[in-house]
C-alpha atoms as one frame of an Amber mdcrd trajectory, in Angstrom:
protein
  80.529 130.629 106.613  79.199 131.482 103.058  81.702 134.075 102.697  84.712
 131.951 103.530  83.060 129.327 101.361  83.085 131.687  98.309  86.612 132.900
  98.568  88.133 129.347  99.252  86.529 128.156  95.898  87.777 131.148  94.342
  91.275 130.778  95.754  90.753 126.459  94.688  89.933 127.979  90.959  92.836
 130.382  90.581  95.373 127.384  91.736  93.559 125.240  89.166  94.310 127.417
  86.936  97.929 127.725  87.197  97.709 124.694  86.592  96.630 124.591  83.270
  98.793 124.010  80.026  98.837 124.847  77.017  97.105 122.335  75.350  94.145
 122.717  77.693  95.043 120.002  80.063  95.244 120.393  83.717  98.826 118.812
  84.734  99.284 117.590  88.389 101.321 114.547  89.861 100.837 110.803  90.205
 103.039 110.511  92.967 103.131 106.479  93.847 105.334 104.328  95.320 109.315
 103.964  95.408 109.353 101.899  93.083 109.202 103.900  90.034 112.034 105.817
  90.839 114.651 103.126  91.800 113.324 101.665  88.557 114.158 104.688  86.811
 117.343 104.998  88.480 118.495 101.155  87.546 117.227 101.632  83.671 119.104
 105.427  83.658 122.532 103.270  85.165 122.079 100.154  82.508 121.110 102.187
  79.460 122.278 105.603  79.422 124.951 107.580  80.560 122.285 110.741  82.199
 123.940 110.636  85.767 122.340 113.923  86.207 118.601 112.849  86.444 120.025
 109.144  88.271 121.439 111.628  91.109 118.552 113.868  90.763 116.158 110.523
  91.630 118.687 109.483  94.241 118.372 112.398  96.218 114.758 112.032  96.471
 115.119 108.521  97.781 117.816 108.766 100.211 116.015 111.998 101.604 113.066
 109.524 102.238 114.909 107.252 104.085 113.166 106.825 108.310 116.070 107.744
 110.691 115.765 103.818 111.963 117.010 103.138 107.902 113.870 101.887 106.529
 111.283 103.365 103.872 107.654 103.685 104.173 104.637 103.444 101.193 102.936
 105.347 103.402 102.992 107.970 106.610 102.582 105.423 109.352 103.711 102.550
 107.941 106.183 101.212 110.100 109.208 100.209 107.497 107.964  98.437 103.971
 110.397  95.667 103.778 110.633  95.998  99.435 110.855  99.342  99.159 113.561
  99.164 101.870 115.671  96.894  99.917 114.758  98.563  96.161 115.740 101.644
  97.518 119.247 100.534  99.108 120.108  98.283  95.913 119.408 101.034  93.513
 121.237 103.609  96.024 123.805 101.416  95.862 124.428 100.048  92.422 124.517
 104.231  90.790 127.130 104.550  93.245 124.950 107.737  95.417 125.807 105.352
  98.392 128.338 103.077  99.373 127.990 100.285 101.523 130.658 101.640 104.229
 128.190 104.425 104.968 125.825 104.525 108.163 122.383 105.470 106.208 123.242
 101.878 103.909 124.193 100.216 107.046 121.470 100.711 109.155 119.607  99.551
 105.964 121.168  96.594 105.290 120.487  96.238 109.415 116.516  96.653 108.332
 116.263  94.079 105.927 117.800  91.203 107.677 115.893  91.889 111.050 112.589
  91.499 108.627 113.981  88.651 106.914 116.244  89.325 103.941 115.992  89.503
 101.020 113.736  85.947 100.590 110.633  87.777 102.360 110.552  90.314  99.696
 107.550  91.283  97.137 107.871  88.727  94.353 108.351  91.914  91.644 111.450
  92.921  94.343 112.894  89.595  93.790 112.560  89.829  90.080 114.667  93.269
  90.011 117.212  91.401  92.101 117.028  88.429  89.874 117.561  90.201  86.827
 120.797  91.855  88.598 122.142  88.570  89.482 121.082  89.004  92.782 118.637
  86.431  93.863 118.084  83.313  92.064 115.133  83.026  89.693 112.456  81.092
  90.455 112.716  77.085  89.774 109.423  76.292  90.580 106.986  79.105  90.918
 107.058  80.525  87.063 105.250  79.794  84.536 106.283  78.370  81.452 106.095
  80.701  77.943 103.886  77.777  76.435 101.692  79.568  78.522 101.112  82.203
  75.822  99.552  79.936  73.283  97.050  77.904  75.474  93.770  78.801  73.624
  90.904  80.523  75.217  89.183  77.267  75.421  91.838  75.891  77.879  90.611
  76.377  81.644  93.081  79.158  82.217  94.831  81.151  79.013  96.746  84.269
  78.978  93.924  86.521  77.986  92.350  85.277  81.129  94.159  87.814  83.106
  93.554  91.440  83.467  95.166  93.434  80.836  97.266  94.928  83.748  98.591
  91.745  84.724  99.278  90.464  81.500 101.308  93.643  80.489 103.404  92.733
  83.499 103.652  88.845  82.957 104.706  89.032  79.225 107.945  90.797  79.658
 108.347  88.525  83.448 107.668  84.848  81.454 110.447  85.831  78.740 112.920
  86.877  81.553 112.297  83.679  83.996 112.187  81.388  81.069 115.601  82.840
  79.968 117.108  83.140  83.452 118.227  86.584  82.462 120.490  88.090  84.386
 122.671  91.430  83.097 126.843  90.917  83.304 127.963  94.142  84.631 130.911
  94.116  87.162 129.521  96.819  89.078 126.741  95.432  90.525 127.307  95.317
  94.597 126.776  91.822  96.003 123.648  91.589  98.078 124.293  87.789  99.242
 124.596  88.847 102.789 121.139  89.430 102.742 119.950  86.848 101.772 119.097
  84.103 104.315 118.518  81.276 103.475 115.141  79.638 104.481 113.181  76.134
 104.003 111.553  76.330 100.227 107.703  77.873 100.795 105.341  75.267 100.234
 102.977  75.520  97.513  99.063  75.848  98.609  96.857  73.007  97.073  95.287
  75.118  94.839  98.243  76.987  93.191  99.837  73.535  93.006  97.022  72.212
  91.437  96.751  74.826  88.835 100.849  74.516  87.832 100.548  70.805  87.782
  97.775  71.696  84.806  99.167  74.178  83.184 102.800  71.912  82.954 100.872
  68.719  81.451  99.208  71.356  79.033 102.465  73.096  77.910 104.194  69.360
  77.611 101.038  67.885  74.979 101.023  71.424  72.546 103.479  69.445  70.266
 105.888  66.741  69.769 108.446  69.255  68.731 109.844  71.246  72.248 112.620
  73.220  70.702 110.207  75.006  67.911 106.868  75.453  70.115 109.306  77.143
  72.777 111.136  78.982  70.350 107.228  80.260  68.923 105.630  80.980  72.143
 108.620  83.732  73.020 108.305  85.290  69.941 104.490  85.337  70.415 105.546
  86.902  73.694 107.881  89.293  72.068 104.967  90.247  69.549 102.766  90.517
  72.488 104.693  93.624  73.794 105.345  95.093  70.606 101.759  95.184  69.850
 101.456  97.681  72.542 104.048  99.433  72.530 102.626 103.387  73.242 103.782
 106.476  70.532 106.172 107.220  73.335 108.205 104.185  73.358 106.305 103.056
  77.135 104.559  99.529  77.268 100.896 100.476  77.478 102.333 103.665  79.241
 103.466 101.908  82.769 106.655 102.425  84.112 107.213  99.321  85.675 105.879
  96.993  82.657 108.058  98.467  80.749 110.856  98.304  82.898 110.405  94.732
  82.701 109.886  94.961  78.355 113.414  96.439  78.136 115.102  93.459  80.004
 113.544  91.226  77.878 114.254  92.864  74.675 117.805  92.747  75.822 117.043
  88.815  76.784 115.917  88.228  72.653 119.335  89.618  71.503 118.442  93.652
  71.161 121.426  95.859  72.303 121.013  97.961  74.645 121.398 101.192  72.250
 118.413  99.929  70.164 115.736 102.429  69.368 113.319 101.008  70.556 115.155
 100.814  74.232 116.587 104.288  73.705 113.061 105.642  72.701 111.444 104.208
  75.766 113.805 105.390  78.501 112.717 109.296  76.588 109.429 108.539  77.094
 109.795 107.397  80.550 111.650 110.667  81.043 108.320 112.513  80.316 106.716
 111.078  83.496 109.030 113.280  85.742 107.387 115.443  87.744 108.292 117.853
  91.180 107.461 117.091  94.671 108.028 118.763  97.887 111.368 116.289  98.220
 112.383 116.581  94.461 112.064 114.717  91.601 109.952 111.829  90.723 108.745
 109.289  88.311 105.234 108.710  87.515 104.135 105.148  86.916 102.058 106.707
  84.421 101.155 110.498  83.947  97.131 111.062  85.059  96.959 113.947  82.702
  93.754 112.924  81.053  91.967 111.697  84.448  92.996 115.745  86.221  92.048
 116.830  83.302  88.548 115.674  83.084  87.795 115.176  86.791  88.815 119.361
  86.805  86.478 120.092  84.127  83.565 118.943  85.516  84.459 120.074  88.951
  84.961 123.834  87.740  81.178 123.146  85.771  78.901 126.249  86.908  81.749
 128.192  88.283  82.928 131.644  87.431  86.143 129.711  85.114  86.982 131.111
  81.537  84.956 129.723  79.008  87.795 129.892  76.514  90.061 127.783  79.007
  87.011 125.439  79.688  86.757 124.712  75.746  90.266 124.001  75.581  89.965
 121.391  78.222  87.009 119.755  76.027  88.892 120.028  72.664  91.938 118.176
  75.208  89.354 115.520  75.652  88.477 114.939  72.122  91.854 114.510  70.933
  92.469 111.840  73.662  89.544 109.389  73.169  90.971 106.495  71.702  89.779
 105.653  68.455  92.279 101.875  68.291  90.850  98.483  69.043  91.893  97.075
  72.654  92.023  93.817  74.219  88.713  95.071  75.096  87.667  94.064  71.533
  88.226  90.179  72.461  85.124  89.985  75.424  82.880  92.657  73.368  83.347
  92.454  70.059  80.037  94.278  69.456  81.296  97.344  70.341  83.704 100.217
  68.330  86.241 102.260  69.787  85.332 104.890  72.405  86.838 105.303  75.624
  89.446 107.246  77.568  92.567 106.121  79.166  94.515 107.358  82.170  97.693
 108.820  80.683  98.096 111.455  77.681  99.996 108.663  75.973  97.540 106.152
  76.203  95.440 105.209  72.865  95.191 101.690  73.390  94.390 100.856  76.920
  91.346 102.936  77.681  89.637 102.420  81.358  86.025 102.891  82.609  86.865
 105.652  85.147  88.943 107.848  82.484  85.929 107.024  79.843  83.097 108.517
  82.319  84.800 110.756  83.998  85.822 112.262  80.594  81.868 111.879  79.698
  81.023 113.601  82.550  83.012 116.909  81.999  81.868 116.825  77.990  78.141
 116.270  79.178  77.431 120.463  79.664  78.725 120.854  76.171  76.034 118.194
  74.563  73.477 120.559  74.202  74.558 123.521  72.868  77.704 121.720  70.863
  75.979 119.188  68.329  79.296 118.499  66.876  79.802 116.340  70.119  77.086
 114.388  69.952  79.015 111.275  67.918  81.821 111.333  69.972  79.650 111.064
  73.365  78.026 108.537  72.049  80.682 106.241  71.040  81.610 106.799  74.862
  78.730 105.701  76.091  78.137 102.789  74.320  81.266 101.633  74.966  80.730
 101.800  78.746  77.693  99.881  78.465  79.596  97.163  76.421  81.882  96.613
  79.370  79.646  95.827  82.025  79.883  92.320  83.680  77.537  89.800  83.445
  77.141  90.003  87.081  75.883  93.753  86.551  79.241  95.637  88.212  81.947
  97.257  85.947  85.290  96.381  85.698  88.204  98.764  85.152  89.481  97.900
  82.141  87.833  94.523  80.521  84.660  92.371  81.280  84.599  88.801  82.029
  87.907  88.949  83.150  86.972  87.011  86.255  88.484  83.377  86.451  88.992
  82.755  89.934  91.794  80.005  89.135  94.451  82.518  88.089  93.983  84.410
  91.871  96.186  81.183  93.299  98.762  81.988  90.668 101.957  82.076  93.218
 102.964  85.560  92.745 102.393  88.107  95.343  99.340  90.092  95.083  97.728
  87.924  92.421  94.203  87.732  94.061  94.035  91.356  93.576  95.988  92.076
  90.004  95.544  88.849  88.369  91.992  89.552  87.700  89.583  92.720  86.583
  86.266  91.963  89.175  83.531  94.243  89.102  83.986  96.550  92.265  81.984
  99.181  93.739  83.822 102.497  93.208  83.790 101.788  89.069  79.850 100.414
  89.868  78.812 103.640  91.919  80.976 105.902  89.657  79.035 104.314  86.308
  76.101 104.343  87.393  75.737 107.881  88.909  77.161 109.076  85.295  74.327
 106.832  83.201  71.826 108.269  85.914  72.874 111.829  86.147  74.436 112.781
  82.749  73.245 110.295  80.345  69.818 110.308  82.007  69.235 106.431  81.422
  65.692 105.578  82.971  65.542 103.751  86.442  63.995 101.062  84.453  67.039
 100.591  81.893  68.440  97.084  82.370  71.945  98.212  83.189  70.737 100.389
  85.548  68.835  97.686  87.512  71.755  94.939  86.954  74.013  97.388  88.659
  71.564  98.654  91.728  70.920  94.485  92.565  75.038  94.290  92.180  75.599
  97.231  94.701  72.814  96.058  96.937  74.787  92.606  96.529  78.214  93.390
  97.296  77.693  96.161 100.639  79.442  94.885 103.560  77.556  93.634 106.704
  78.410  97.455 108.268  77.031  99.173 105.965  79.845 100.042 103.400  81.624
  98.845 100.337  84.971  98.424  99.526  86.565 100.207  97.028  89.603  98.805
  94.925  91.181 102.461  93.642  91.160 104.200  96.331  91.455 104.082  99.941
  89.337 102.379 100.915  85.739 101.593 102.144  85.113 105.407 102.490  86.075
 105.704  98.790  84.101 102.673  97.823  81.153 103.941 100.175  81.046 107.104
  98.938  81.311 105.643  95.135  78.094 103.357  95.840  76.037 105.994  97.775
  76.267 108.606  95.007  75.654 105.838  92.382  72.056 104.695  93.779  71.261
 108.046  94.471  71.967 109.450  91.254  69.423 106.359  90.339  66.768 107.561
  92.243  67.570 105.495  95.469  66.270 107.667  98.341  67.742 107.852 102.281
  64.746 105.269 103.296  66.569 102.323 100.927  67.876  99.942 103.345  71.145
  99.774 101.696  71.339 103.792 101.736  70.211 103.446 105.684  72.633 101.328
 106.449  75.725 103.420 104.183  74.843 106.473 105.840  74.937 104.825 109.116
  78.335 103.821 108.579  79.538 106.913 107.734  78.094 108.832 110.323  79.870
 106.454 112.901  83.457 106.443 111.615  83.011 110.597 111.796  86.040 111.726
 113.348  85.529 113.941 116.082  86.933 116.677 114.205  84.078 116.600 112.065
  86.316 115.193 109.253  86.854 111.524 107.853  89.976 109.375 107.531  91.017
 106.064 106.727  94.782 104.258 106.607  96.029 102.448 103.708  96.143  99.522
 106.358  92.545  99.085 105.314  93.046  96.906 101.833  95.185  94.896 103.398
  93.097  93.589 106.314  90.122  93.999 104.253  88.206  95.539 106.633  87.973
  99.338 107.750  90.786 100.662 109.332  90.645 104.862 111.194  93.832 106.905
 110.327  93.255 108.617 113.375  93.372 111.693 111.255  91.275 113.333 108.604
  92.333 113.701 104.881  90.733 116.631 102.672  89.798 114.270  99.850  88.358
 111.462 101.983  86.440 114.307 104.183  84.998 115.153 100.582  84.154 112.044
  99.612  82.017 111.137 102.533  80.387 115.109 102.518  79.821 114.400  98.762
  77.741 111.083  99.475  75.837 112.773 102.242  75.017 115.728 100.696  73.744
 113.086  97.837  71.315 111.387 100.373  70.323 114.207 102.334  70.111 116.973
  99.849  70.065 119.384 103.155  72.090 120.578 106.066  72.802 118.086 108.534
  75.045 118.565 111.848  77.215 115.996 110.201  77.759 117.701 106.807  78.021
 121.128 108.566  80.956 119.773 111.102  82.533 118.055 108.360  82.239 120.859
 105.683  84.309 123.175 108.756  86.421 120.332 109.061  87.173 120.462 105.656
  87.380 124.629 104.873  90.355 124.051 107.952  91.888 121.189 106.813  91.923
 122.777 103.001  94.155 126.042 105.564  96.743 124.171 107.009  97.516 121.292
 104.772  99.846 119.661 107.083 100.772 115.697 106.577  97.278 114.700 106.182
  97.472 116.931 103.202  99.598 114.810 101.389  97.993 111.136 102.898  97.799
 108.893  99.832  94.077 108.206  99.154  94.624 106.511  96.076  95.608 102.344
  95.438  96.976 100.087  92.875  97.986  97.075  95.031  97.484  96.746  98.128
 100.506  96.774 100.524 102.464  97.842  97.851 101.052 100.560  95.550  99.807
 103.675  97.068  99.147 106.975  95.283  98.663 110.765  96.618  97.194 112.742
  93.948  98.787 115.994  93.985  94.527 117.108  91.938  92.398 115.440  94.681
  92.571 118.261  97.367  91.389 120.495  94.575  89.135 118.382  92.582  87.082
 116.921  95.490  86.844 119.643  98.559  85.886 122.025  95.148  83.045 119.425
  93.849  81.347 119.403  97.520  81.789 122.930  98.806  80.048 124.064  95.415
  77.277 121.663  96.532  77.071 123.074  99.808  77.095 126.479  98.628  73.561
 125.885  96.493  71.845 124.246  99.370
């Protein structure tokens, strides 16, 4: 098996580095969800005149489309009711279908046997709204006043994650505005939409409007003015962050939204501010095996460093390996953040997801780009200040409670989670969670070699120990889902010096060893984050077998029968890379946002099988 073991890694290294541009970075897809390309395709038919990439993006879509007319998120899902009706609208309005034809029919057939167009995602029924399609919201929004609560109010606008806030900037303007665009050549979607008793509010998000309408209503005795100021605080919101390559904070869909609204405050369309952000959003194309597709973001920096620490100690050029580094460099951020406002102790030093990102820097990107630079420490001096600033900006981020968020601390007000918008209890706020826990902490442990003793050390092992579910594993928000968080937590408190006799470890182990598919392999369905609980895919993934191997092998530190049937598992599944392949393993919202990263069958089978290999 050694042999075979040998040449796969070498085979994993040369397709790594095809991979690699010129600038050092390692360049592979973010593929997500629909979304981004019907997006795309809406902002290409509204404020351009490039038919050829629309039709490009069409093709992709309509080639996606399930013989019974619906679209998945995911292999397995049976029909996503959104993505359906995203991908028929935007089909529909840039003219690649027409209504008359049996693919749109059966469609159209989909989304009124699931309900129409009223059970959609709530960002579904803001595309439509904007289009003139479905009627905005009369009760649900939130008014702009909203904007200039201060921080002392029980719920402001810096209370939400910086992801959600990004998203409801450009949304308040729109709703508040009732925006919808003019164009003739929309297509009428009233037939789907059935009409339904008005959803009742829950107490709690009922409640929390009530409070936030009385608030709005006592800022001032003049209406007209302290509207008129809290959109243009709004507008000055998104400005603010506004990347170098015309993208709000380098999402696709918040700054689909930021280009409505610009055109909502009077811009024209040809603006160059509008014009500059569709070119950036241009440079998140990137080539699947069914064509063309839009990134939400690119994950250039997030490859790039996961890569170079996975190809550590491995016959890879040194000259290409210091070109990744220098890559690095040039991308931590060296701006103030929203970060800045919950630790204001701290200077500039993290890493974002994206190659456009300078603002918006994440704990992931920040230690995972640690991690890769860490080799380099010793015999590179000239490093030293820039690690540092890293890691002390890590350690400024970590909750009270002792976890790590993703992006902010303290953003954890459990009020905003009733905030009637679909998927608010997961994107309205930025919890600690066990995969950026167990990630952290086996970086401070491993590469920055804090002590066991070190206080953030301990606050994180009690959080871990905390948070593990009653079957032994842990749920992790960014991927899929309690393998990823599992294997996140494991390798955390055993990088800490938590041996296979811990209880918590005990009972992790035990988990994994019992959701071992008989293949020898691991596998979980996206279904999991939505029941919250774990869910088999029936199946085994390459990345998720890794991930599991790679907390084993962290426990055990020896063969096993388990590791040995799931490291053949894994050399055979790395062979035929059939669908499972290509199973996304990667989240953003659950039910909605899935991701297959085109790196992980490189980064992760390569990480464990070079583990295996110095046993």
């Amino acid at each position: 098996m050694q042999n075979q073991i040998n040449e796969l890694i070498g085979q994993l290294i040369n397709e790594i580095e095809a991979h690699q541009a010129p600038d050092g970075s390692f360049r592979f897809c973010f593929e997500n969800s629909l979304m981004t390309d019907t997006n795309m395709m809406l902002l290409l038919k509204t404020f351009t005149t490039d038919e050829s990439l629309m039709n490009e993006l069409g093709a992709r879509v309509a080639s996606l489309q399930h013989p019974d007319g619906y679209w998945s998120i995911y292999p397995g899902d049976n029909g996503n009711l959104s993505a359906t009706i995203e991908a028929y609208f935007a089909l529909l309005y840039t003219g690649y279908w027409k209504k008359s034809e049996r693919s749109a029919q059966k469609a159209s057939r989909f989304i009124l046997a699931q309900g129409g167009l009223g059970a959609a995602h709530s960002m579904t029924k803001i595309m439509l709204a904007i289009h003139g399609q479905y009627p905005w919201p009369n009760l649900l929004h939130l008014p702009v006043h909203f904007i200039l609560f201060p921080s002392s109010s029980p719920v402001s606008f810096y209370d939400f994650s910086s992801y959600a806030r990004v998203h409801m900037a450009p949304i308040l303007l729109l709703t508040d505005s009732r925006f919808q665009l003019g164009e003739k050549d929309i297509p009428d979607m009233s037939a789907l939409l059935i009409r339904t008793p008005s959803e009742q509010l829950n107490e709690h998000s009922r409640s929390l409007l009530s409070g936030i309408y009385q608030t709005a209503s006592s800022i001032a005795g003049l209406p007209h003015l302290v509207h008129q100021r809290a959109r243009k605080r709004l507008v000055t919101y998104m400005l603010q962050r506004i990347e170098g390559d015309g993208t709000l904070y380098s999402y696709v869909s918040s700054t689909f939204y930021m280009l409505f609204a610009l055109v909502s405050e009077g811009y024209s369309k040809q603006h160059p501010l509008i014009q500059k952000a569709i070119t950036g959003l241009k440079t998140h194309r990137c080539l699947t095996n069914n064509g063309w597709h839009i990134q939400n973001s690119t994950s250039t920096v997030w490859d790039t460093a996961l890569l170079c620490h996975a190809l550590h100690d491995l016959p890879f050029s040194p000259y290409k390996r210091k070109k990744a580094e220098v890559y690095l460099l040039k991308h931590q951020h060296d701006k103030f953040g929203d970060w800045i406002l919950t630790a204001d102790q701290t200077s500039p030093g993290g890493w974002g997801f994206s190659d456009s990102n300078t603002i918006h820097p994440d704990v992931d990107d920040t230690t995972a780009s640690l991690r890769a630079l860490s080799p380099s420490i010793t015999v590179d001096p000239s490093l030293k200040e820039s690690y540092l600033r890293g890691v002390s900006w890590v350690l400024a981020i970590q909750n009270e409670d002792g976890g790590w968020p993703a992006f902010e601390r303290a953003k954890t007000n459990q009020l905003l989670t009733f905030v009637p918008m679909d998927g608010a209890s997961h994107a309205a706020i930025d919890p600690s969670t066990a995969d950026l826990t167990g990630r952290t902490l086996e970086f401070l442990s491993s590469e920055a070699r804090l002590p066991f003793q070190h206080s953030a050390i301990q606050h994180a092992i009690r959080w871990l120990k905390k948070n593990q579910q009653s079957d032994g594993s842990w749920y992790g928000k960014w991927g899929i889902s309690f393998l990823y968080g599992t294997w996140s937590a494991v390798t955390g408190l055993s990088a800490a010096g938590l041996n296979g006799e811990d209880p918590a470890i005990k009972k992790a182990v035990s988990f994994l060893e019992r959701v071992q598919n008989e293949d020898g392999g691991w596998g979980e369905s996206c279904l999991s984050d939505q029941v919250m609980h774990y869910i088999p895919l029936g199946s085994s993934t390459p990345s998720q077998t890794a991930w599991a191997l790679d907390a084993l092998l962290s426990v055990h530190k020896q063969k096993t029968p388990s590791i040995e049937r799931g490291i053949n598992c894994l050399l055979g599944q790395l062979k035929t890379k059939d669908w499972t392949y290509r199973y996304p393993t990667g989240a953003g919202l659950p039910g909605n946002f899935y991701v297959y990263y085109h790196s992980y069958n490189y980064i992760w089978p390569l990480i464990v099988l070079k583990k295996y290999a110095a046993l």
